[in-house]
NUDOSE-128797 format. One record per residue (C-alpha): residue in three letters; x, y, z. Coordinates in steps of 0.25 Angstrom, whole numbers, padded with zeros to 4 digits, always signed. Each point is the difference from the previous one (the first is absolute). Layout:
! NUDOSE-128797
ALAXYZ;...
***
This chain:
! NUDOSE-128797
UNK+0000+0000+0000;UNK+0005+0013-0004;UNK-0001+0012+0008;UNK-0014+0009-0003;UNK-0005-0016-0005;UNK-0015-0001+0009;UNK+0001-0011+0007;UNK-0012-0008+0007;UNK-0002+0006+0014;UNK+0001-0008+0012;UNK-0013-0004+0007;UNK-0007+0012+0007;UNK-0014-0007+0006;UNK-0010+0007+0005;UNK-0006+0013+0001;UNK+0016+0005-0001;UNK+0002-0008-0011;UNK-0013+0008-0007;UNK+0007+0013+0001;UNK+0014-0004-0004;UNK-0004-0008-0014;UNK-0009+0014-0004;UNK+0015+0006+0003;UNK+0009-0009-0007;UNK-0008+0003-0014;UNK+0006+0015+0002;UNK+0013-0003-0004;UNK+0004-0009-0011;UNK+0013-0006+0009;UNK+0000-0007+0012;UNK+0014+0005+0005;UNK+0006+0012-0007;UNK+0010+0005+0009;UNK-0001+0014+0000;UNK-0006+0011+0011;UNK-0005+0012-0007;UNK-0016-0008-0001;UNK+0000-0002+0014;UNK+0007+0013+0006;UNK-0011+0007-0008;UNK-0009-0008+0007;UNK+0005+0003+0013;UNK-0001+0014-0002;UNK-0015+0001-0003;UNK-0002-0009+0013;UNK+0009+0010+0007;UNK+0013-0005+0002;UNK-0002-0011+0010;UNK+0014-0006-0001;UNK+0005+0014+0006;UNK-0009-0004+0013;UNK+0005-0012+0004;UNK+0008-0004+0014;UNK+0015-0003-0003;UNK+0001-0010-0011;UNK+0011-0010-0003;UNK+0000-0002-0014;UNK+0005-0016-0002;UNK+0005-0004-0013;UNK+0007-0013-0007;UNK-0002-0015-0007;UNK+0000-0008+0012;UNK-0002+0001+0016;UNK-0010+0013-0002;UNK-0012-0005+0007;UNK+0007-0007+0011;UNK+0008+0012+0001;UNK-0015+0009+0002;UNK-0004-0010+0009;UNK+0013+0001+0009;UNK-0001+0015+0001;UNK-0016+0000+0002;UNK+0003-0011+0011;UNK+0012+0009+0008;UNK-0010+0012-0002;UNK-0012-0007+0007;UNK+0008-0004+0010;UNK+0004+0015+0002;UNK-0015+0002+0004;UNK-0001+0006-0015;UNK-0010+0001-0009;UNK+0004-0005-0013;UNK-0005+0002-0015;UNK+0005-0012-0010;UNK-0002+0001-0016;UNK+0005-0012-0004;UNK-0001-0009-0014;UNK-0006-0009-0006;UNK-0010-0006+0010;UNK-0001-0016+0002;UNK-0016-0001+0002;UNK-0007+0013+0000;UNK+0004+0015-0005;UNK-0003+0004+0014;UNK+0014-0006+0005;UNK+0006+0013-0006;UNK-0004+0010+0009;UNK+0002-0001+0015;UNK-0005+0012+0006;UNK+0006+0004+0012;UNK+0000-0014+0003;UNK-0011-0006-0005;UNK-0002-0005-0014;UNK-0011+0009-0007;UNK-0014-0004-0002;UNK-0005-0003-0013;UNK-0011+0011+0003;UNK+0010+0011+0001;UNK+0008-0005-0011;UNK-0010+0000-0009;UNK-0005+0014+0003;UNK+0014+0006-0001;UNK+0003-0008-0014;UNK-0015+0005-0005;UNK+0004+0015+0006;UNK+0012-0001-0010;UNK-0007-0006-0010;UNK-0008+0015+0002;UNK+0012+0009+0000;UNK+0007-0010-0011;UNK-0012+0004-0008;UNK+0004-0010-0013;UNK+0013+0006+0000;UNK+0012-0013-0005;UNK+0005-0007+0013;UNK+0005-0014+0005;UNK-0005-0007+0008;UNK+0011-0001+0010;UNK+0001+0015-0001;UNK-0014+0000+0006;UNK+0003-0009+0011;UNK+0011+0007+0003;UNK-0007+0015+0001;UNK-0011-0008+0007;UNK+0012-0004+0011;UNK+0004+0013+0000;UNK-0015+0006+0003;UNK-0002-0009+0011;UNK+0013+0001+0006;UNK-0002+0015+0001;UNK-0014+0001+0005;UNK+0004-0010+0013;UNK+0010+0004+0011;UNK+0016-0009+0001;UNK+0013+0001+0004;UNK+0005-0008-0011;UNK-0005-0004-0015;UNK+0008-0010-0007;UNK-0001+0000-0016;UNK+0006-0011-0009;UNK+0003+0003-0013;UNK-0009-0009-0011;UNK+0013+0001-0008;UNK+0012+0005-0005;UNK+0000+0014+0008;UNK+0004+0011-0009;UNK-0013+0000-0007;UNK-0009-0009+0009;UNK-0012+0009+0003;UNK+0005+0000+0015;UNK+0013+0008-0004;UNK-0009+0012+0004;UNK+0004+0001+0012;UNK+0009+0012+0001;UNK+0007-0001+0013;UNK-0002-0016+0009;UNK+0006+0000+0013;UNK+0008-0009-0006;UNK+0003-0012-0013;UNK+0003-0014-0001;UNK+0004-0007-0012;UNK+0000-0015+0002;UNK+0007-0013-0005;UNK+0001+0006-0013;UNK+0000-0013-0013;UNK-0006-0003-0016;UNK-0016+0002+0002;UNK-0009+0009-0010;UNK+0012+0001-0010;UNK-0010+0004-0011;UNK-0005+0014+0009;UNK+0015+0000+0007;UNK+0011-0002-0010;UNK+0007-0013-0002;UNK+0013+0002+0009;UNK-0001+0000+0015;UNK+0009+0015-0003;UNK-0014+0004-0006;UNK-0009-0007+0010;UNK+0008+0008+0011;UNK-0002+0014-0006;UNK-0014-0002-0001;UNK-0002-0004+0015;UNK+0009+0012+0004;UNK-0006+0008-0006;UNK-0009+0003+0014;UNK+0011+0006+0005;UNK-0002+0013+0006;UNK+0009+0013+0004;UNK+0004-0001+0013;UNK-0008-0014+0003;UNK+0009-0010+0006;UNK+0000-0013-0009;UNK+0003-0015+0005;UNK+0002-0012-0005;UNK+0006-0013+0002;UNK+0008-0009-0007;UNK-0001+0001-0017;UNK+0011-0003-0011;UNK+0010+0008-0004;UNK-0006+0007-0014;UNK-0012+0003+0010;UNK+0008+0005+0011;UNK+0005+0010-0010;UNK-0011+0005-0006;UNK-0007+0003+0015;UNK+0011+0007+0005;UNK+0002+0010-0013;UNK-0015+0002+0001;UNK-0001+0002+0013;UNK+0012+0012+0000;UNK-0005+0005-0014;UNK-0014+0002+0008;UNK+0005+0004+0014;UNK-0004-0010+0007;UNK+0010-0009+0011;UNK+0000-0015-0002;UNK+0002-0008+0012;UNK+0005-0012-0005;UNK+0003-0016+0006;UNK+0012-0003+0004;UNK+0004+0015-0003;UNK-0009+0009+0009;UNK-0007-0009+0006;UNK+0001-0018+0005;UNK-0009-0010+0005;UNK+0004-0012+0002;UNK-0005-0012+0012;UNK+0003+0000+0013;UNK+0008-0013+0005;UNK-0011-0012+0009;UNK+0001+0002+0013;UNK+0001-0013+0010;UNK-0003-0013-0009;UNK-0009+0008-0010;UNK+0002-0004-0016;UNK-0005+0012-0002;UNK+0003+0015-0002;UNK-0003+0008+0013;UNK-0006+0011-0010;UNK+0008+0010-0009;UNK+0010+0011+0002;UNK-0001+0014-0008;UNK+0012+0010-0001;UNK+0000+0013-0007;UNK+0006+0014+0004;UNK-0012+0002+0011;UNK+0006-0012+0008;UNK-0004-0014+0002;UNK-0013-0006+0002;UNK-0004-0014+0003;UNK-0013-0005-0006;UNK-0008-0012-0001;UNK-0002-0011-0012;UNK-0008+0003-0009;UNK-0014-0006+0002;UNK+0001-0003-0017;UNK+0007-0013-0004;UNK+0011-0001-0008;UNK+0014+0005+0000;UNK-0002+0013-0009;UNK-0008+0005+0009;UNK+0012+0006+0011;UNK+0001+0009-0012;UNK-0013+0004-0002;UNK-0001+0003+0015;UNK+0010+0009+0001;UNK-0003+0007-0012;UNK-0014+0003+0007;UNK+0010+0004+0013;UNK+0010+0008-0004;UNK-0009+0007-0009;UNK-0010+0004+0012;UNK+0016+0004+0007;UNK+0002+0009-0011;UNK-0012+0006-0001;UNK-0001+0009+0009;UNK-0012-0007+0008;UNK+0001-0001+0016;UNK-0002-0015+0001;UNK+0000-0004+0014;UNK+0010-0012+0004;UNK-0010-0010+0003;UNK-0006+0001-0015;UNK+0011-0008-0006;UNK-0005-0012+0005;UNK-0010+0002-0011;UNK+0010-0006-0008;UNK-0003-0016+0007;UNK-0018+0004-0001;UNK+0000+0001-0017;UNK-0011-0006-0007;UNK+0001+0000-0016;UNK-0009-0011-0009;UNK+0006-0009-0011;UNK+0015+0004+0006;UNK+0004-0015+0006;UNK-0012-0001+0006;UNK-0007-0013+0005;UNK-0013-0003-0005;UNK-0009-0007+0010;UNK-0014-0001-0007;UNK-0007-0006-0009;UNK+0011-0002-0010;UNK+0009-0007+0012;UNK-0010-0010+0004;UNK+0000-0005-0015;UNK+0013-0006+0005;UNK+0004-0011+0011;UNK+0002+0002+0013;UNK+0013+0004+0003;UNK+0003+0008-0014;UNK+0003+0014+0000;UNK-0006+0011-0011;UNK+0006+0012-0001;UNK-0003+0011-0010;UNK+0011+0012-0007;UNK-0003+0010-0010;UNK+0015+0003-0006;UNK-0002-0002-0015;UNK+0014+0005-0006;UNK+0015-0005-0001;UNK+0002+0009+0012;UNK-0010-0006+0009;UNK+0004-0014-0005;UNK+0014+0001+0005;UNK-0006+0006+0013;UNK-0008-0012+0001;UNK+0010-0011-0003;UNK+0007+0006+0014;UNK-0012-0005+0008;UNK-0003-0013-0007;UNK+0015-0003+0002;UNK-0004-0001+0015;UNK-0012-0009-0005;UNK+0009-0013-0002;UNK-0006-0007+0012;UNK-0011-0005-0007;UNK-0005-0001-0015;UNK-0005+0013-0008;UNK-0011+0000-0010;UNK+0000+0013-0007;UNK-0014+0005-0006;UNK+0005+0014-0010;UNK-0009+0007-0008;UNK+0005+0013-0008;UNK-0007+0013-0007;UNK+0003-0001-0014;UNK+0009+0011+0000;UNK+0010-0005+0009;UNK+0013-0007-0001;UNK-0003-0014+0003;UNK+0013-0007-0003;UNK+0007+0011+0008;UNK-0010-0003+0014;UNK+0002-0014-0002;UNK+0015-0002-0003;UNK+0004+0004+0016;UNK-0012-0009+0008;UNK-0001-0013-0011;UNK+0013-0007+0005;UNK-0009+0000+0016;UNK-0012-0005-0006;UNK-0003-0015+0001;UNK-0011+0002-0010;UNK-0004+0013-0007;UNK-0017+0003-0005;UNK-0002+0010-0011;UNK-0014+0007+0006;UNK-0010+0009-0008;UNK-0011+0004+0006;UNK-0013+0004-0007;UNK-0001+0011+0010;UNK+0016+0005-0001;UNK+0002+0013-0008;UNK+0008-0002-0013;UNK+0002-0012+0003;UNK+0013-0009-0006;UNK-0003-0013-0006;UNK+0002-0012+0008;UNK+0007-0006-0013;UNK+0009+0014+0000;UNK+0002-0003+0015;UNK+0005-0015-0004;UNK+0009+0006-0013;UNK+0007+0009+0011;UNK+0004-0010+0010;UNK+0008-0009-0010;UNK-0012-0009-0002;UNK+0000-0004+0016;UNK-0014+0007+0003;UNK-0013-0009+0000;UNK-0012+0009-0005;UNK-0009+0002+0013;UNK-0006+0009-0006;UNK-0008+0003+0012;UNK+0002+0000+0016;UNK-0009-0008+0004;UNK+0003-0012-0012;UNK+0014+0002+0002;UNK-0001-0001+0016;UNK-0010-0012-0001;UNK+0011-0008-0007;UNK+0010+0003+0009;UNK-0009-0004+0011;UNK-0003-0013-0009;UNK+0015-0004-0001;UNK+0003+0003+0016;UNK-0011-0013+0002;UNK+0013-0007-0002;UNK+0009+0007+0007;UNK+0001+0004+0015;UNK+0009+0012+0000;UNK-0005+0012+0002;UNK+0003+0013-0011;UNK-0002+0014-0003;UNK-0005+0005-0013;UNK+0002+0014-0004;UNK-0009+0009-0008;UNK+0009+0012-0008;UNK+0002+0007-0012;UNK-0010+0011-0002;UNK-0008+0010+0010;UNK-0013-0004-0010;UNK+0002-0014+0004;UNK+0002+0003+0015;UNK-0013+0008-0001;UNK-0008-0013-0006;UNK+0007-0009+0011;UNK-0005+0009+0013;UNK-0014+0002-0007;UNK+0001-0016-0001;UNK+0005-0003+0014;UNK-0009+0009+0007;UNK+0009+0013+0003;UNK-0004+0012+0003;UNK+0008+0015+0003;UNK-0004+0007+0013;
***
């Protein structure tokens, strides 16, 4: 898909879903990465995005949600009240907006998207550009401490780029994703992403390779803006056990400010130190008083579809003793990352159930996790959003995948096969945020 192509829109039920398909006939292109149709927009509804509480604006491929959820977790623990934009949402658009803590009703969404419809009056506008403006209104019109806005992606041009002074900016694990709207080199991917850099806003971000590393730190000086770096201006890194522990005692943060001993992150898997103190030293830079006992926030995160057990319907499908466990990553990046945890997984067997959006890079998700599988399932749910053939899936894996194509097939058999073996497994749904979507709807999840 090329950029300006329309693409189907994701699932939008209900009475929000009503408004936003009358909006996405008003411009001819699903994502458009530009900002002149929505600051125009904003200015008719009054500049709402110049109304909000301090923001920190959170850009990158990989780690941005889990980094939101961090920074939302240390601020509630603060006692704050917390504004969250985040994207895309697994079950319901609702999961979007929390607003001042609380996940928006769909009865004031929908009035705020029908009071931009108004104001839009017919003028061209995406859909995420409306959701975005719709974020900013509600954000504005309710009291917080804290807003936390993702980007949708890239920066430069994504339609949260107009934001003109954050508290403060994050760049995440930075790899190949949305080549055709990004460029076709990390160098190019980078620029885009840094392009949320701000005068006098500090920056952070972690660990990246070299040629992005570069371009951060030359867009970062061209724009003003200090970039706190890992391993540069800033480290985490675990604490030793204590006593006869096998386990960390929690994690260790340095930077110029001093040094700060924290909890493990309440998230599974091993990226997510980094993630964590991203969200820290960010909050540290800021300029925010965060009281000392707020960091414990770092051990209390919740965020769906990151390493995250399933224990519902879709779990008792399974035998007793079997394990499910869900994770949305769905590019090279995020399969690398994946292959650190389920190198920890060699305790019992591992059957792998991936399903991809047709746009991504299958062969390059699957390289890094395929030599951990004992079995591989290529899934395509009827429900899942520009779904990738089971049969592309198959191709991608060398020819080692069985064609599921659905959970619940592809979980019956497995339970059919363990009739004749005892040991107990886990299974481990991944590849695509659509597909984590299906899976929670189907195992009976739900957001609070």
């Amino acid at each position: 898909m090329q950029a300006g192509e329309r693409a189907p829109v994701p699932e939008f039920t209900g009475r929000t879903g009503e408004v936003l398909q009358r909006l996405n006939h008003l411009y001819p292109a699903l994502i458009d990465l530009s900002l002149g149709r929505l600051e125009a927009l904003l200015a008719r509804l009054g500049h709402p995005e110049r109304k909000l509480p301090p923001v920190i604006h959170v850009a990158g491929t990989n780690g941005k949600g889990s980094t939101c959820a961090t920074l939302r977790a240390i601020a509630e623990a603060a006692g704050w009240r917390v504004h969250v934009m985040t994207s895309p949402h697994l079950v319901d658009v609702t999961e979007r907006f929390r607003v001042a803590g609380k996940l928006v009703s769909e009865a004031e969404l929908v009035a705020t998207l029908e009071e931009i419809e108004r104001i839009n009056n017919g003028a061209p506008i995406t859909v995420f550009e409306v959701l975005t403006a719709a974020g900013f209104m509600l954000f504005a019109r309710h009291p917080a401490e804290l807003a936390i806005i993702e980007v949708g992606l890239g920066g430069r041009y994504d339609a949260t780029n107009v934001l003109e002074h954050p508290a403060a900016c994050i760049v995440t694990s930075i790899s190949r994703d949305h080549e055709a709207f990004l460029g076709d080199s990390l160098a190019a991917i980078a620029g885009e992403k840094a392009g949320i850099f701000k005068p006098g806003v500090p920056a952070v971000t972690g660990c990246q390779p070299a040629e992005v590393m570069q371009v951060l730190q030359e867009q970062a000086q061209a724009v003003g803006a200090v970039l706190a770096r890992r391993g540069v201006e800033w480290t985490i890194a675990p604490q030793p056990p204590q006593g006869n522990a096998d386990k960390p005692a929690g994690l260790c943060l340095n930077d110029a400010k001093g040094t700060l001993a924290l909890p493990m992150s309440a998230l599974t898997g091993p990226w997510q130190m980094e993630n964590a103190g991203l969200a820290v030293e960010a909050l540290r830079l800021s300029g925010l008083d965060v009281p000392q006992a707020a960091w414990q926030g770092v051990g209390q995160v919740q965020w769906p579809a990151r390493m995250q057990r399933l224990h519902g319907k879709l779990a008792a499908m399974l035998p007793a003793g079997w394990e499910l466990w869900l994770d949305g990553g769905h590019n090279p990046g995020a399969g690398a990352a994946l292959a650190q945890e389920l190198g920890r997984w060699k305790d019992q067997p591992l059957h792998i159930l991936v399903g991809m959006k047709q746009t991504k890079d299958a062969s390059g998700f699957l390289g890094p996790i395929l030599p951990y599988a004992d079995d591989l399932w290529a899934i395509c749910e009827p429900e899942q959003h520009l779904a990738l053939p089971a049969q592309a899936i198959v191709d991608a894996s060398g020819g080692k995948a069985h064609t599921g194509p659905t959970l619940a097939r592809a979980l019956s058999a497995l339970a059919a096969n363990a009739a004749t073996s005892p040991q107990p497994a886990r299974v481990l749904i991944c590849g695509s945020l659509y597909l984590a979507g299906v899976a929670l709807r189907q195992d009976g999840w739900v957001m609070t």
